[in-house]
mmCIF file as gemmi writes it, N, C-alpha and C atoms, coordinates in Angstrom:
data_model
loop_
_atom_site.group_PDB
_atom_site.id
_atom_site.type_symbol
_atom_site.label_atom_id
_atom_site.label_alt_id
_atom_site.label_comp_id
_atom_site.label_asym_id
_atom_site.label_entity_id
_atom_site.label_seq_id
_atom_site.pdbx_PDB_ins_code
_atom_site.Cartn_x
_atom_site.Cartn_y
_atom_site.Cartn_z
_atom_site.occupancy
_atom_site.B_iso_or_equiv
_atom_site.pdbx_formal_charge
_atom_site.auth_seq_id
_atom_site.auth_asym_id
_atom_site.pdbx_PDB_model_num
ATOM 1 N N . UNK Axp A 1 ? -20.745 -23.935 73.101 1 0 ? 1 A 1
ATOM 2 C CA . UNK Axp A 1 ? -19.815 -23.964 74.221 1 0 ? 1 A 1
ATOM 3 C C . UNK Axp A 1 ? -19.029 -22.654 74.251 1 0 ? 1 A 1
ATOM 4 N N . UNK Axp A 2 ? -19.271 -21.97 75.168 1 0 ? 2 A 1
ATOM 5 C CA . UNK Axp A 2 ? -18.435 -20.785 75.447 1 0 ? 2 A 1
ATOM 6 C C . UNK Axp A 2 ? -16.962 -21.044 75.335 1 0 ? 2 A 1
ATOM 7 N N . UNK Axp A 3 ? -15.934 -20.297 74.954 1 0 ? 3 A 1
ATOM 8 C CA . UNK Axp A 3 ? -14.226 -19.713 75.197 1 0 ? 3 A 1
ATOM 9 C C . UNK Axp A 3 ? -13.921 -19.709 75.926 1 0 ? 3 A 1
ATOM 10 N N . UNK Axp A 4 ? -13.097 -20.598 76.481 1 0 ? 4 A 1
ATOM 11 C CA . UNK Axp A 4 ? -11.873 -20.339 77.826 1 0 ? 4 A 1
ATOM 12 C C . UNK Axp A 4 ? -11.637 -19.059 77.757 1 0 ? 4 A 1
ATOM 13 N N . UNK Axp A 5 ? -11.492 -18.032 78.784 1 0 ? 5 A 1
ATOM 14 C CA . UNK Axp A 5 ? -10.642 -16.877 78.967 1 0 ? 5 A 1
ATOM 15 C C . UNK Axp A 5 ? -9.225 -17.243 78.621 1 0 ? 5 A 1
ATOM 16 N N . UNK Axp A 6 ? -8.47 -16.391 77.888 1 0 ? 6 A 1
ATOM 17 C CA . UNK Axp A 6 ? -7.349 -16.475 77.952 1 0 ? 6 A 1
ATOM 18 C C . UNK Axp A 6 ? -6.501 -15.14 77.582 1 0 ? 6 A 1
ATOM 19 N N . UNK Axp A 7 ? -5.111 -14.939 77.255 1 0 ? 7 A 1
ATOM 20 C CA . UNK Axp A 7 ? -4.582 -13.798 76.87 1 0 ? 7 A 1
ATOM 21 C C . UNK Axp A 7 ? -3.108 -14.257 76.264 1 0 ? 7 A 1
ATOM 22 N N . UNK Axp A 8 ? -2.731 -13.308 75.134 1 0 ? 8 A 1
ATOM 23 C CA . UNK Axp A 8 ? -1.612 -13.886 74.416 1 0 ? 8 A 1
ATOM 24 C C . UNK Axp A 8 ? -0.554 -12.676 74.708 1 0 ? 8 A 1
ATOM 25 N N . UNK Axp A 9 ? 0.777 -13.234 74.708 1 0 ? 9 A 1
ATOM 26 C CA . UNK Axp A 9 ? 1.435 -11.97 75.313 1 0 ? 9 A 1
ATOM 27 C C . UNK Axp A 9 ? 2.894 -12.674 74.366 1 0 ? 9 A 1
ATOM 28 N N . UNK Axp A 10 ? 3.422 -11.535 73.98 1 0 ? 10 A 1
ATOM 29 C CA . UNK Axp A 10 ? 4.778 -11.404 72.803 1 0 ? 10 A 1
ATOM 30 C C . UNK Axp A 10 ? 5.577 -12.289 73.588 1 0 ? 10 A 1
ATOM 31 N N . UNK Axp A 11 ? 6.356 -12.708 72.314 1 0 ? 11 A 1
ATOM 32 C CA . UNK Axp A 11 ? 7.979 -13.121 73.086 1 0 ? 11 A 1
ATOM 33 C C . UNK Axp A 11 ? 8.861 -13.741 71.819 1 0 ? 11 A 1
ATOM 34 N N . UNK Axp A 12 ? 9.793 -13.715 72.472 1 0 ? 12 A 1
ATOM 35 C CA . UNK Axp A 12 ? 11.253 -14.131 71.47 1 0 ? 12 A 1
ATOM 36 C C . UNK Axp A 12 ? 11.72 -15.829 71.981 1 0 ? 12 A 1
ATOM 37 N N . UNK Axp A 13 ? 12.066 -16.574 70.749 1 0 ? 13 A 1
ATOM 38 C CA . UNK Axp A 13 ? 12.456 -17.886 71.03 1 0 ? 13 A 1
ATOM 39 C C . UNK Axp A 13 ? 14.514 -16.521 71.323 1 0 ? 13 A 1
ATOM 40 N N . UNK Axp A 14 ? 14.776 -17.114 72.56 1 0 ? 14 A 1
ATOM 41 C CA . UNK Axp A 14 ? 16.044 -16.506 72.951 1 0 ? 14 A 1
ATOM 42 C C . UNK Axp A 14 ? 17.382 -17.453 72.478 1 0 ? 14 A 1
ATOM 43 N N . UNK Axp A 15 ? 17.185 -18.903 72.604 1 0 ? 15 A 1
ATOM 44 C CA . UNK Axp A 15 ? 18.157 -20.369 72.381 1 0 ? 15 A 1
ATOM 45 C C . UNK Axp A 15 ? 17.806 -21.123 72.104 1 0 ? 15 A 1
ATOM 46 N N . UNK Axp A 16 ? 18.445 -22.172 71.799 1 0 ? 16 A 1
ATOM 47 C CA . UNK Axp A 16 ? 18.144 -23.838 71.118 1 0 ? 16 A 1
ATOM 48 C C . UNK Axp A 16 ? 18.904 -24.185 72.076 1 0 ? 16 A 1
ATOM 49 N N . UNK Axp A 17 ? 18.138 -25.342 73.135 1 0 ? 17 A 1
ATOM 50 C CA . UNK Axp A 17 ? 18.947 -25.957 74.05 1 0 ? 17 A 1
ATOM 51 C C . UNK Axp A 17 ? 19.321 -27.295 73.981 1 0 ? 17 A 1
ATOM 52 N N . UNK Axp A 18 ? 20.504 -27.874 73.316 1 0 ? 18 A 1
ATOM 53 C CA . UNK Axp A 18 ? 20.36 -29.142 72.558 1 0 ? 18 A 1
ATOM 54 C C . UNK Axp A 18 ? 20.67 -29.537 74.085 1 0 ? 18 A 1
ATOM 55 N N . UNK Axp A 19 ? 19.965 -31.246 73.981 1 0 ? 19 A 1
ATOM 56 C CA . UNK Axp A 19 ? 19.709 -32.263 75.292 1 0 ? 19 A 1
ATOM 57 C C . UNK Axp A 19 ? 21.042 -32.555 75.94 1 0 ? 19 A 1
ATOM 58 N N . UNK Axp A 20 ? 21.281 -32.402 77.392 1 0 ? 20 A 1
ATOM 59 C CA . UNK Axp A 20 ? 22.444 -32.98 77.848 1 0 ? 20 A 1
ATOM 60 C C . UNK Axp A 20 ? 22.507 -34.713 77.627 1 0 ? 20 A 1
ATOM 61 N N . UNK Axp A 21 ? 21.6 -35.515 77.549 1 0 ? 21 A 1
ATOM 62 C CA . UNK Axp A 21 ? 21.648 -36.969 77.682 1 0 ? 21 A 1
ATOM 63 C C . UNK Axp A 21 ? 20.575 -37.237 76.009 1 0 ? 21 A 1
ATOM 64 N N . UNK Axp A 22 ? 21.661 -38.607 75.729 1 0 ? 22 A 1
ATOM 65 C CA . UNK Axp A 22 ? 20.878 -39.049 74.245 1 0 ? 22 A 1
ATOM 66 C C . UNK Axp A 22 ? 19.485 -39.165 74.356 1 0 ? 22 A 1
ATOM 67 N N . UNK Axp A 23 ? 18.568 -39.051 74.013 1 0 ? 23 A 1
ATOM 68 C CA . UNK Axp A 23 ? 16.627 -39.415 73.911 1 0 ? 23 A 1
ATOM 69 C C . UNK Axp A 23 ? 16.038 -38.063 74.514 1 0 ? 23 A 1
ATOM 70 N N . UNK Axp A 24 ? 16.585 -37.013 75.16 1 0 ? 24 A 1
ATOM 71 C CA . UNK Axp A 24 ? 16.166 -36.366 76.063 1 0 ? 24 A 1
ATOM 72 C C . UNK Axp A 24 ? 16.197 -35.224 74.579 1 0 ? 24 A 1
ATOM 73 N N . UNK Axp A 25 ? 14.873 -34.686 74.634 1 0 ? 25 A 1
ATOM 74 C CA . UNK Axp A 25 ? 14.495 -33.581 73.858 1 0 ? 25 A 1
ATOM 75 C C . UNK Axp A 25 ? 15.143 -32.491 73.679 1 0 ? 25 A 1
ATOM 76 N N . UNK Axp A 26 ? 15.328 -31.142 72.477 1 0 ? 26 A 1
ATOM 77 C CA . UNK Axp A 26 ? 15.51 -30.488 72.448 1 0 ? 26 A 1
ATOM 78 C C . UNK Axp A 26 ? 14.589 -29.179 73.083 1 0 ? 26 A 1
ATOM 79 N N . UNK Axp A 27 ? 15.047 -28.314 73.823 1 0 ? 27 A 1
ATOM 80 C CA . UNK Axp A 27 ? 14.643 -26.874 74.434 1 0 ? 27 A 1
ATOM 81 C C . UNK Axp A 27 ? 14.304 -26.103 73.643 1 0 ? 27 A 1
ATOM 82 N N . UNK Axp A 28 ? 13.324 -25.383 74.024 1 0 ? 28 A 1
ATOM 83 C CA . UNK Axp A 28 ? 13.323 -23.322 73.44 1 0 ? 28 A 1
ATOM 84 C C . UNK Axp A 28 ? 13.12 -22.809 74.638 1 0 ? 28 A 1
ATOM 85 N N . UNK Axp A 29 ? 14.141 -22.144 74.83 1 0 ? 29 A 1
ATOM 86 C CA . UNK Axp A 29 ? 14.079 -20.561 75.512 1 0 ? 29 A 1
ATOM 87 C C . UNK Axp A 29 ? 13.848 -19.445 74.895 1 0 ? 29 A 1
ATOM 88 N N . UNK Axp A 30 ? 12.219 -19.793 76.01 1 0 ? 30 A 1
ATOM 89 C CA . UNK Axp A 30 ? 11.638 -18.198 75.45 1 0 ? 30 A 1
ATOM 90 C C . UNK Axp A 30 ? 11.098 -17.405 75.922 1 0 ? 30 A 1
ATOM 91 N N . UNK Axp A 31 ? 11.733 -15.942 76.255 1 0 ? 31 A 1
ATOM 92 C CA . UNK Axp A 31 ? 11.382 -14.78 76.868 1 0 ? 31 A 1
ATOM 93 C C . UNK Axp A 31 ? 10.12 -13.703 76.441 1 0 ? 31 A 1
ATOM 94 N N . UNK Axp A 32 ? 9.84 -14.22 77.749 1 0 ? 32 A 1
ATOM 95 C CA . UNK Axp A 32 ? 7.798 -13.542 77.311 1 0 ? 32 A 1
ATOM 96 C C . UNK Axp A 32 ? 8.371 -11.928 77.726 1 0 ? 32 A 1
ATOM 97 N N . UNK Axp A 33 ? 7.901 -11.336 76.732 1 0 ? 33 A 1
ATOM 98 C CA . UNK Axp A 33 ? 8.048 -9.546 76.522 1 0 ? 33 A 1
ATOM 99 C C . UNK Axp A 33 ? 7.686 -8.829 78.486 1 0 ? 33 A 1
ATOM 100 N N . UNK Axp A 34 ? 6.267 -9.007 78.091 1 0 ? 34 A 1
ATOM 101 C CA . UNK Axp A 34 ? 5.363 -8.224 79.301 1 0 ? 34 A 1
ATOM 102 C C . UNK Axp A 34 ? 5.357 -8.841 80.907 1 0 ? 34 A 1
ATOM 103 N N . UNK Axp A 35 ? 6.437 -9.922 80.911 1 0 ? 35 A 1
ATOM 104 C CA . UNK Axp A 35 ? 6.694 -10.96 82.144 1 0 ? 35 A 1
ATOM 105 C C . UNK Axp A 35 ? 7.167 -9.978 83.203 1 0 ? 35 A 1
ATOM 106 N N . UNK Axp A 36 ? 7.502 -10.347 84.664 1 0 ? 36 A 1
ATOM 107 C CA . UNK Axp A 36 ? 8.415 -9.462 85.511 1 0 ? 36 A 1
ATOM 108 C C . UNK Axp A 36 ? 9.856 -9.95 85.06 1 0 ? 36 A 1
ATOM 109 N N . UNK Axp A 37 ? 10.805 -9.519 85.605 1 0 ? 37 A 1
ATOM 110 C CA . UNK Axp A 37 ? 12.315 -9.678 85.084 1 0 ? 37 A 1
ATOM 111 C C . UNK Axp A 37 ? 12.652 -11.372 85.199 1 0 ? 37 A 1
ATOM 112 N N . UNK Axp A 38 ? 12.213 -11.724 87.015 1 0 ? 38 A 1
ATOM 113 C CA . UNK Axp A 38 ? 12.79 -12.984 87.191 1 0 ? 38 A 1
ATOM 114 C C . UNK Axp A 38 ? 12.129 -14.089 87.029 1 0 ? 38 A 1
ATOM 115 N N . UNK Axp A 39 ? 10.854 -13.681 85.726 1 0 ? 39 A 1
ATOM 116 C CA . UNK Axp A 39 ? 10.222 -14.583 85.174 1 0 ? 39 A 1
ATOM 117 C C . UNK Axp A 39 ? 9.647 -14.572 83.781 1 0 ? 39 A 1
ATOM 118 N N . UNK Axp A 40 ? 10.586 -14.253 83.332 1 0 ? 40 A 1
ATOM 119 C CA . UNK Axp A 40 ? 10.751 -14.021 81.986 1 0 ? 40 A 1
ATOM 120 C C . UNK Axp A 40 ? 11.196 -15.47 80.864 1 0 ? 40 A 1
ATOM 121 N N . UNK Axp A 41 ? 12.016 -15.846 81.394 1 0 ? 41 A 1
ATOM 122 C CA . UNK Axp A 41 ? 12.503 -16.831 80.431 1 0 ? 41 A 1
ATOM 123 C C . UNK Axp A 41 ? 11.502 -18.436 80.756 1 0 ? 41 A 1
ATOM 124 N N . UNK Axp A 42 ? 10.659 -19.079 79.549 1 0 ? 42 A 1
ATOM 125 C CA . UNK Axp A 42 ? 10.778 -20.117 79.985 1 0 ? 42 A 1
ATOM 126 C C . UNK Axp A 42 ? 10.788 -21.043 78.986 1 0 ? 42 A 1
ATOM 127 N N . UNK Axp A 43 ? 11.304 -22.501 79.56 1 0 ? 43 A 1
ATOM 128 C CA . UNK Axp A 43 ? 11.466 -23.692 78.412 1 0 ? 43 A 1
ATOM 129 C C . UNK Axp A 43 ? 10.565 -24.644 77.748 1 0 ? 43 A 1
ATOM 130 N N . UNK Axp A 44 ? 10.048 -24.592 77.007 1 0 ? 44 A 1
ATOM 131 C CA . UNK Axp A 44 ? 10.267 -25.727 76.469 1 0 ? 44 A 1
ATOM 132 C C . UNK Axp A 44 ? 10.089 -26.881 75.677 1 0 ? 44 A 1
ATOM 133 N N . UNK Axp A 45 ? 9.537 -27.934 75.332 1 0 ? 45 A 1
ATOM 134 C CA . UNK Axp A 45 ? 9.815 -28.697 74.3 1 0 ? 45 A 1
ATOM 135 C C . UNK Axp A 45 ? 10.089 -28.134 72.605 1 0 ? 45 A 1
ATOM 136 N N . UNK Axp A 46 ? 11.239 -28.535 71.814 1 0 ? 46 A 1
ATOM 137 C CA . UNK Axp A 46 ? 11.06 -27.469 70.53 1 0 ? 46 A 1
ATOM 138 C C . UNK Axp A 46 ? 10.637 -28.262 69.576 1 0 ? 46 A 1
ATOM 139 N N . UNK Axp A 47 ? 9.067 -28.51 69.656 1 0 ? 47 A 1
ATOM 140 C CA . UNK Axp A 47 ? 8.522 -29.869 68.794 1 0 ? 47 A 1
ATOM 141 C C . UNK Axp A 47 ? 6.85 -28.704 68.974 1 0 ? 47 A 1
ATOM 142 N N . UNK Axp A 48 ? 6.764 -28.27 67.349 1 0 ? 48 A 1
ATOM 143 C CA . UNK Axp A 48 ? 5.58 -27.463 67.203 1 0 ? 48 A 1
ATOM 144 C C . UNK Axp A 48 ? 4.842 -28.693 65.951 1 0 ? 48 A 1
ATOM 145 N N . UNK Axp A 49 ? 3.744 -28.441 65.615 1 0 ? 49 A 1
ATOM 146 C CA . UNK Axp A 49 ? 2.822 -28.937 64.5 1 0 ? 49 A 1
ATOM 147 C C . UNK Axp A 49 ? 2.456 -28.001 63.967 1 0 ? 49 A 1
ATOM 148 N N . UNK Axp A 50 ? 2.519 -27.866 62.498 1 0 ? 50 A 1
ATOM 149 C CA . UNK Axp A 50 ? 2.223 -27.172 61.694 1 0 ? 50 A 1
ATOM 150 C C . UNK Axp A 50 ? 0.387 -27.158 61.291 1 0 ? 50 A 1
ATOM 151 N N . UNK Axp A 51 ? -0.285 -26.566 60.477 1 0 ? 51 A 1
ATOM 152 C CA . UNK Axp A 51 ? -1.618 -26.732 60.353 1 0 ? 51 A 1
ATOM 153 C C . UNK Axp A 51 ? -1.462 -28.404 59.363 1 0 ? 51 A 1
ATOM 154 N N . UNK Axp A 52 ? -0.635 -28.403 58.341 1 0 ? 52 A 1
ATOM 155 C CA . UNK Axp A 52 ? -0.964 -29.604 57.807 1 0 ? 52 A 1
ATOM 156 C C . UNK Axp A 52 ? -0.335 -31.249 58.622 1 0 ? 52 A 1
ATOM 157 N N . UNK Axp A 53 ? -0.048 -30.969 60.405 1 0 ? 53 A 1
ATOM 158 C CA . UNK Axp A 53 ? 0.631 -32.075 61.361 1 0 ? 53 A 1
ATOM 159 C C . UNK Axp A 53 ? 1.64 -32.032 60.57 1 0 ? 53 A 1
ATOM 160 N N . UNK Axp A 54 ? 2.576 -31.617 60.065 1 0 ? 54 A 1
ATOM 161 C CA . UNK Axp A 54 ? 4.6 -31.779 59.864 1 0 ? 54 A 1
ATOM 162 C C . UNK Axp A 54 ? 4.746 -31.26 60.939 1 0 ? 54 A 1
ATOM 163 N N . UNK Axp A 55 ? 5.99 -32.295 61.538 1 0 ? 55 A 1
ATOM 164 C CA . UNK Axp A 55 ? 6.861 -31.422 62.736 1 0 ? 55 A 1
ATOM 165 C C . UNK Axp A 55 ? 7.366 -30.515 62.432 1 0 ? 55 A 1
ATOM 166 N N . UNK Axp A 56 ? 7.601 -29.218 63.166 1 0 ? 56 A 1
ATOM 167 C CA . UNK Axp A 56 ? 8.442 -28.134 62.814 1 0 ? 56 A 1
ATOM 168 C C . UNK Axp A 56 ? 9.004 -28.024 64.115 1 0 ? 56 A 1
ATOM 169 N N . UNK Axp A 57 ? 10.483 -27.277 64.257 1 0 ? 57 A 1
ATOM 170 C CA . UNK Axp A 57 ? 11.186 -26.813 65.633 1 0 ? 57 A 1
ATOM 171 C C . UNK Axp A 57 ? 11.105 -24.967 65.155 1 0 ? 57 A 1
ATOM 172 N N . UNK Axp A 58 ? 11.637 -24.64 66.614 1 0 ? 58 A 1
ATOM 173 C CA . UNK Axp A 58 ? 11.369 -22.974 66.559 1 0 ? 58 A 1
ATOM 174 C C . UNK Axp A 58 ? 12.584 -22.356 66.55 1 0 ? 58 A 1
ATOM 175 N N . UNK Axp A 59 ? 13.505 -21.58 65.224 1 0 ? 59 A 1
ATOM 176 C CA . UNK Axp A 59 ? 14.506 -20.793 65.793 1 0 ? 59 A 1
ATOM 177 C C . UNK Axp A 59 ? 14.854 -19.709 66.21 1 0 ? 59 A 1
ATOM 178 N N . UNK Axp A 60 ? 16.289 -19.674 66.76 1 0 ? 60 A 1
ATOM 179 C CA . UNK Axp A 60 ? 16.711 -18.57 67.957 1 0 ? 60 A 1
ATOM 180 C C . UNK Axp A 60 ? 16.561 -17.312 67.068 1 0 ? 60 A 1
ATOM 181 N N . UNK Axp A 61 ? 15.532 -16.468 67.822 1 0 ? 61 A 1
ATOM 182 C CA . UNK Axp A 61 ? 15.199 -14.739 67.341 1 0 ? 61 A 1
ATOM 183 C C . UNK Axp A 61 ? 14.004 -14.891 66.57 1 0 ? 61 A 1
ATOM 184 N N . UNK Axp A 62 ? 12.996 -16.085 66.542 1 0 ? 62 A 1
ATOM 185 C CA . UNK Axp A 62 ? 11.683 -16.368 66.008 1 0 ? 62 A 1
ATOM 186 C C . UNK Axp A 62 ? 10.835 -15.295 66.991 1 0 ? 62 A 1
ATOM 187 N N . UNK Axp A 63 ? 9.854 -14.253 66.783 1 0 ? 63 A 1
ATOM 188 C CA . UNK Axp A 63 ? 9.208 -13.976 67.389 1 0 ? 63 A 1
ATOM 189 C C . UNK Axp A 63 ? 7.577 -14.894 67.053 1 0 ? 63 A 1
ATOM 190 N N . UNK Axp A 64 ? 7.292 -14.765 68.963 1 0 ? 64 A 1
ATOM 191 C CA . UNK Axp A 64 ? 6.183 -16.328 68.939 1 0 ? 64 A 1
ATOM 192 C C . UNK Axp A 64 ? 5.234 -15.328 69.847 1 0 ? 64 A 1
ATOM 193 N N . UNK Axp A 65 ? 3.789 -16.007 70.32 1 0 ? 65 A 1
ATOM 194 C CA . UNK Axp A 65 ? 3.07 -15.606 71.226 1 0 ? 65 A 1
ATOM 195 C C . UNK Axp A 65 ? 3.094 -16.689 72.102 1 0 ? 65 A 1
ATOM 196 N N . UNK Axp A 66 ? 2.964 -16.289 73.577 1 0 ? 66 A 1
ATOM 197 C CA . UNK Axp A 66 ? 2.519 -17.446 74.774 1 0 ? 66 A 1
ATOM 198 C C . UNK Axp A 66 ? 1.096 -16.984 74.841 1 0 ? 66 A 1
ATOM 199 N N . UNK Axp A 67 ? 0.631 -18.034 75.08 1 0 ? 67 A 1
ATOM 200 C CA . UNK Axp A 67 ? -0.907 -17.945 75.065 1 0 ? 67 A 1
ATOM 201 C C . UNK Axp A 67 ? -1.502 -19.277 76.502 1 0 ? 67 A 1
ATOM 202 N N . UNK Axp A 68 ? -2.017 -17.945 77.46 1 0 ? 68 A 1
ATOM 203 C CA . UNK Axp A 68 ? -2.524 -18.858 78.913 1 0 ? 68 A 1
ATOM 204 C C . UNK Axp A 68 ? -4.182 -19.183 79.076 1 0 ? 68 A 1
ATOM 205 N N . UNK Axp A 69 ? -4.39 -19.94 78.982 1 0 ? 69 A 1
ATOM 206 C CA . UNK Axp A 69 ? -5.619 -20.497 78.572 1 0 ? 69 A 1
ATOM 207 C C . UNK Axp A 69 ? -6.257 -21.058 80.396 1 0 ? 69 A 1
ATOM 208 N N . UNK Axp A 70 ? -7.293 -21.149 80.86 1 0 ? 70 A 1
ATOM 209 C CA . UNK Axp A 70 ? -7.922 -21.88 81.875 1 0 ? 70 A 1
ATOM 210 C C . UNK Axp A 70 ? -9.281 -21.667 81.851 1 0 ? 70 A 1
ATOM 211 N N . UNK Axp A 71 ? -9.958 -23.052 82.237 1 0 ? 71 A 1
ATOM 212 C CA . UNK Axp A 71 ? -11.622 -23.186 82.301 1 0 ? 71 A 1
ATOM 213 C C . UNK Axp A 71 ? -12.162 -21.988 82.915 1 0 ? 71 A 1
ATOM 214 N N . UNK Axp A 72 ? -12.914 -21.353 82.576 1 0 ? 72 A 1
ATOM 215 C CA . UNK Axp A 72 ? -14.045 -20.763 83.061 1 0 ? 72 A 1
ATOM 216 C C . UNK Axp A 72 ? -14.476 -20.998 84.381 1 0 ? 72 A 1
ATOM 217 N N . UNK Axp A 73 ? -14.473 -22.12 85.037 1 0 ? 73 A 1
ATOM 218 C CA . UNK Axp A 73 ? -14.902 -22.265 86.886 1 0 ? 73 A 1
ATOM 219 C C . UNK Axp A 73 ? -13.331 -21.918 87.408 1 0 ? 73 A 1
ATOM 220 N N . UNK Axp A 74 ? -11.785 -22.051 86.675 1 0 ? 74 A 1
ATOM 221 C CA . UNK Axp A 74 ? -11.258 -21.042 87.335 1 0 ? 74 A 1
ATOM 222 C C . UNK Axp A 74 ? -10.284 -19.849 87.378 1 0 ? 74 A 1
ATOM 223 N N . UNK Axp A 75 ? -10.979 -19.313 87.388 1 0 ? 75 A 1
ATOM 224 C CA . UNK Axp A 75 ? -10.772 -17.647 87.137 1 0 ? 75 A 1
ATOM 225 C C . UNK Axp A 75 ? -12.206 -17.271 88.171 1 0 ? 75 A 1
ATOM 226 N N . UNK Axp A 76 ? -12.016 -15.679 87.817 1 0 ? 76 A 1
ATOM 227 C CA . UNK Axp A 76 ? -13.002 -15.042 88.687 1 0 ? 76 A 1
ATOM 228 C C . UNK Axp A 76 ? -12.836 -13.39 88.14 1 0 ? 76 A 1
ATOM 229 N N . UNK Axp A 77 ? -14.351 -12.64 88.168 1 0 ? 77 A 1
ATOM 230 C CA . UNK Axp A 77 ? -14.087 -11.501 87.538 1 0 ? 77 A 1
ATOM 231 C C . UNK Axp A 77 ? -13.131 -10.465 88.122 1 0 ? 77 A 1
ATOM 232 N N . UNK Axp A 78 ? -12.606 -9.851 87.501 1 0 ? 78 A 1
ATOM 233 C CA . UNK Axp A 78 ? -11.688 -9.198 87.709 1 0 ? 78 A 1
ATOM 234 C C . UNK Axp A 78 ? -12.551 -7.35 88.725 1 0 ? 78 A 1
ATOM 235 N N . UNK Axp A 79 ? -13.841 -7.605 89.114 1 0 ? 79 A 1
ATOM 236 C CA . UNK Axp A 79 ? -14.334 -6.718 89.934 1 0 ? 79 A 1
ATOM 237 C C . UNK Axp A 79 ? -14.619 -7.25 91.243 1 0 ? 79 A 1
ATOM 238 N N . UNK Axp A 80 ? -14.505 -8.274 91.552 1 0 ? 80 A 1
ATOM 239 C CA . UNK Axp A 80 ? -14.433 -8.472 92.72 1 0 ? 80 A 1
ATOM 240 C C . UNK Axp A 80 ? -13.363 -9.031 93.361 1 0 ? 80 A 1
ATOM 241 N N . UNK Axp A 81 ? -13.274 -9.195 94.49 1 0 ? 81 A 1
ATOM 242 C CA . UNK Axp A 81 ? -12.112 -9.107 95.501 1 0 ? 81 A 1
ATOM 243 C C . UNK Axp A 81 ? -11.771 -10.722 95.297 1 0 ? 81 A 1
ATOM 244 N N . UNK Axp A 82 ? -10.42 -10.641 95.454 1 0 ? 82 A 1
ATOM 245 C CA . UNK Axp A 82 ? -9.627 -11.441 95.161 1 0 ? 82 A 1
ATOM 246 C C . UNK Axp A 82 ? -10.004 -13.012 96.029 1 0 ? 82 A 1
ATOM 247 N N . UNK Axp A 83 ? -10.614 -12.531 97.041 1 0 ? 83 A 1
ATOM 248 C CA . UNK Axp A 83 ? -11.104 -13.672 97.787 1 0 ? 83 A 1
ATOM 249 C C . UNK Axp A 83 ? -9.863 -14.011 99.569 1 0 ? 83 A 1
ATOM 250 N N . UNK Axp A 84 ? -9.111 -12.308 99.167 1 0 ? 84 A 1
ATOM 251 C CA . UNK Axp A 84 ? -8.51 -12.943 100.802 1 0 ? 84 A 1
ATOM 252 C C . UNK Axp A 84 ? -9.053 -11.938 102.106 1 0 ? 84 A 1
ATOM 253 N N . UNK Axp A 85 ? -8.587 -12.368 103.012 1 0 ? 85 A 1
ATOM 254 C CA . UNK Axp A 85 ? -9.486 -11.851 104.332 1 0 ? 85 A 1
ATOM 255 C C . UNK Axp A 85 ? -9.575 -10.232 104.354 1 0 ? 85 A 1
ATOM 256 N N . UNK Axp A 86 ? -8.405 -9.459 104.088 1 0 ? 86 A 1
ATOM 257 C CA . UNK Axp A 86 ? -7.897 -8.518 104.163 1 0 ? 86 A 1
ATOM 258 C C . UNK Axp A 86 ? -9.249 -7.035 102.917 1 0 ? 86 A 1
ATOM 259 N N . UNK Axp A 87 ? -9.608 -8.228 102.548 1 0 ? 87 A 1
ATOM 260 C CA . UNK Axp A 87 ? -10.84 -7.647 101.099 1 0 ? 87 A 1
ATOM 261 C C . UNK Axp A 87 ? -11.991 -7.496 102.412 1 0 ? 87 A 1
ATOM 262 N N . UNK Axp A 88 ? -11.963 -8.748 102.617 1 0 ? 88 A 1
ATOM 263 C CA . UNK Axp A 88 ? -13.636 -9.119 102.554 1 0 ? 88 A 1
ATOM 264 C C . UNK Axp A 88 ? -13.767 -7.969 104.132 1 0 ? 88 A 1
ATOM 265 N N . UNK Axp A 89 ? -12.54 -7.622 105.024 1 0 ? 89 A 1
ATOM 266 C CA . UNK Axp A 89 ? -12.741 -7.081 106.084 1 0 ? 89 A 1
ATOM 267 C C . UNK Axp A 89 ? -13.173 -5.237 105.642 1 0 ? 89 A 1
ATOM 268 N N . UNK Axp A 90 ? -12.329 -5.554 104.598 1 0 ? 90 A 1
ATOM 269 C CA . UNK Axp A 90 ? -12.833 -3.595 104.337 1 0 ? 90 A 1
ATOM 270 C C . UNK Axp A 90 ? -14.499 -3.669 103.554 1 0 ? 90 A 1
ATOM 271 N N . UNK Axp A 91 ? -14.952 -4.587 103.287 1 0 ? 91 A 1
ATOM 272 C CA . UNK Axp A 91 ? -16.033 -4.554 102.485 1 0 ? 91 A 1
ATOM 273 C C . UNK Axp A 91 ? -17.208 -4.775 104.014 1 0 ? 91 A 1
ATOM 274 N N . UNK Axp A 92 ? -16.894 -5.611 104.504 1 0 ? 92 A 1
ATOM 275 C CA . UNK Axp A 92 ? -18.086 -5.598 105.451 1 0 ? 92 A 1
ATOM 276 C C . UNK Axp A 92 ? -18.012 -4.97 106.575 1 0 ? 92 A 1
ATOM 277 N N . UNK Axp A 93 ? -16.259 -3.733 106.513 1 0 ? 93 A 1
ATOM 278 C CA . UNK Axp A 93 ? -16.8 -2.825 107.564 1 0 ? 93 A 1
ATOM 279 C C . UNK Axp A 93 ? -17.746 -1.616 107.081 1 0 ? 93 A 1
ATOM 280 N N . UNK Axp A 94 ? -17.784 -1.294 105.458 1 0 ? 94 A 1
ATOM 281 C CA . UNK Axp A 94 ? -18.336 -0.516 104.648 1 0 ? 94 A 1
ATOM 282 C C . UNK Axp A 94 ? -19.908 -0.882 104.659 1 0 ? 94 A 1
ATOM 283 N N . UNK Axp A 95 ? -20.105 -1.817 105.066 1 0 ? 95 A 1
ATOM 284 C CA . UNK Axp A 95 ? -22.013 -2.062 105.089 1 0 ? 95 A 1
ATOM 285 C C . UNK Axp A 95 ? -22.284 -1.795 106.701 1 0 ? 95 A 1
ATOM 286 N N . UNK Axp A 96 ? -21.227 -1.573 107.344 1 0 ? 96 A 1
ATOM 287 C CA . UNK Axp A 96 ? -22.28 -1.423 108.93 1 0 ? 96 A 1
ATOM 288 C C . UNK Axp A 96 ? -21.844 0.204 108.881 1 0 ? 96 A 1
């Protein structure tokens, strides 16, 4: 079975966001390095598994990787056109 495409990109656990309401989980805020500005920070659950299954939580100034994973049917190679009209019009004025 082939590898999901994926890519891992730096980041910092930034806070520990303890739960506003009792049962409701603890947060990590965490700022992905290579993100744009107003999408940089995100949350959440601070409930990791270790290799031997112990719970572990993540603390503030832990450097971590985000890692974006998706099937193979979707994605698309990165040489062809993105798939909107504005592509496909410069490509098939280039064959007549």
């Amino acid at each position: 079975m082939a590898s999901k495409p994926k890519v891992k990109k730096p980041a910092t656990v930034r806070k520990i966001i303890q739960p506003f309401a009792p049962g409701q989980p603890e947060k990590a805020e965490i700022s992905v390095h290579d993100a744009d500005d107003l999408y940089k920070e995100i949350r959440i659950e601070n409930t990791l598994e270790d290799s031997k299954g112990v719970k572990v939580k993540l603390k503030p100034g832990a450097e971590v990787e985000v890692t974006v994973e998706a099937d193979v049917k979707d994605t698309t190679p990165t040489n062809e056109p993105s798939g909107d009209s504005s592509s496909r019009s410069a490509k098939e004025s280039r064959k007549k």
